[in-house]
N, C-alpha and C positions, 0 to 999 in steps of 0.2 A: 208387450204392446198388444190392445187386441185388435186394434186394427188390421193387423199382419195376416196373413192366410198360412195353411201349409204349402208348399212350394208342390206337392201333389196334387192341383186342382181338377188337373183333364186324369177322368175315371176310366176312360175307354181309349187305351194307347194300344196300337199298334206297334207289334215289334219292326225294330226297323234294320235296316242293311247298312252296318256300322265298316265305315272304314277302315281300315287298318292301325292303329298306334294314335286312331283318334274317337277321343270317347265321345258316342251318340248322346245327342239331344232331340227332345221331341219337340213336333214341332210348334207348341204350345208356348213353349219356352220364348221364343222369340217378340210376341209381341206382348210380354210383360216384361222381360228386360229390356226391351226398348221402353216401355210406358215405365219403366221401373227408375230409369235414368234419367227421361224429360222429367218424374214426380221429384228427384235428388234437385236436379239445377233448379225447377221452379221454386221447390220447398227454399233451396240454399238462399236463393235471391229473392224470395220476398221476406224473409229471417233479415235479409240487408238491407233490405230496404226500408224495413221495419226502425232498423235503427237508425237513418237515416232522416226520419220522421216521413215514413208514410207506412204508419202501421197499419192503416184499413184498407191499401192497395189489395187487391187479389188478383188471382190469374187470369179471371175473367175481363175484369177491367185491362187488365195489357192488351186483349184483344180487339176490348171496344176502340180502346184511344187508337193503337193503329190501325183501324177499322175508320174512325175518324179523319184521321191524318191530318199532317199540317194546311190544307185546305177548307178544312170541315166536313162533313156530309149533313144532309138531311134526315131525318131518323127513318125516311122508308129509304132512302139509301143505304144507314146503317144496316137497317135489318137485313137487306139482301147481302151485304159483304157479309153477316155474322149469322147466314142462315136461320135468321129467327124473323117473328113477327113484327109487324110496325108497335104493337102496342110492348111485346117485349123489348126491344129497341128504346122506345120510350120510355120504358122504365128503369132501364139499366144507363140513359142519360140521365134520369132522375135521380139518382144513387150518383153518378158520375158529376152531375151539379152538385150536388148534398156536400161532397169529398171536396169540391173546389178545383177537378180536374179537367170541365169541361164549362162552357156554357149554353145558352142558346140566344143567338141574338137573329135581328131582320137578315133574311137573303138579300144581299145586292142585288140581285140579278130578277128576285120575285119577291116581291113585299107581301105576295101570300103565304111564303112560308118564313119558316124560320131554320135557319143554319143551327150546327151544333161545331163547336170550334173548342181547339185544346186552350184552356188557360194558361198563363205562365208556370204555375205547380202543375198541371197535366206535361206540359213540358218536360218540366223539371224529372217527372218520375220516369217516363221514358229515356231520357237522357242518361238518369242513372240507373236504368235498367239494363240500358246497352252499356257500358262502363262494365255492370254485375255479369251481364256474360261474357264478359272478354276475360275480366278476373278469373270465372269459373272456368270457361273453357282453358287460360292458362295452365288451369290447377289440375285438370282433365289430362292436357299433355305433357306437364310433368309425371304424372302417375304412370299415364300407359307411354308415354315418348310418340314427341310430336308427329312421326311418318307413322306410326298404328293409327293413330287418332285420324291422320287425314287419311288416312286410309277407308276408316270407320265412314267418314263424312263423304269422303266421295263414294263408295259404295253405296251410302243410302241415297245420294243423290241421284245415281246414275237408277236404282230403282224406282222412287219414287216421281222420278222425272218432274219436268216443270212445273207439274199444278202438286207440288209438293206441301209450297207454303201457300196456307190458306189460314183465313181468318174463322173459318164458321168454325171449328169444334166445338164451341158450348154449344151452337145450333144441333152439330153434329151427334154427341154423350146424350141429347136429351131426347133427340127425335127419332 
């Protein structure tokens, strides 16, 4: 694959103060095996969804639609949930329409704008997105055994505390 890197990226390591009967990791290591694991589940679940018939689904799209949510947003609504601009917002509904995932109809509430709302297929691929992580996470604690895993999970939880789950990363990777 060349995609792949050597697992020696960081050139400038400091030696570090290894525990005892536990071998040292630097501290580089850490946030590609975490990005190394989110890249395993997303890769896994959109391969499934894939077959499921939504092969042009992507990772970014899962962001917009719950960015969206079952109320709708507006697209300068969107942009602010997904850290991006009104016009990027708008284009990534435009793709989101194209796929049949979202649409855009009148605002109730203001007939000067226009609402963006999930479709019944914009639905439908969330629905079995969440279904594809329960699978995978299943398959997660079979491997490592369910009390490691939630171990895993409450440890990143209790660091990353509440503003954990957020919707902007593609705002985030590009800005």
């Amino acid at each position: 694959m060349d995609n792949v890197v050597d697992q020696n990226v960081n050139q400038v390591v400091d030696p570090r103060n290894e525990e005892p009967g536990v071998p040292a990791r630097e501290g580089f290591e850490l946030p590609l095996l975490l990005f190394a694991g989110f890249r395993t589940i997303i890769d896994e679940l959109h391969a499934d969804l894939a077959r499921q018939g939504h092969p042009d689904a992507r990772p970014a799209h899962g962001f917009a639609l719950q960015a969206i949510g079952v109320g709708g947003a507006t697209a300068s609504e969107l942009g602010r949930r997904l850290g991006v601009s009104k016009q990027a917002a708008g284009k990534t509904v435009d793709r989101l329409e194209a796929l049949g995932y979202a649409e855009r109809v009148d605002d109730p509430q203001d007939a000067r704008r226009k609402l963006v709302r999930l479709t019944p297929r914009g639905l439908d691929v969330l629905a079995r997105s969440a279904a594809g992580f329960d699978e995978i996470r299943a398959r997660w604690a079979a491997a490592l055994g369910e009390r490691r895993l939630r171990e895993l999970e409450d440890g990143l939880a209790q660091v990353v505390g509440p503003s954990g789950f957020r919707l902007d990363a593609a705002g985030w990777f590009s800005g």
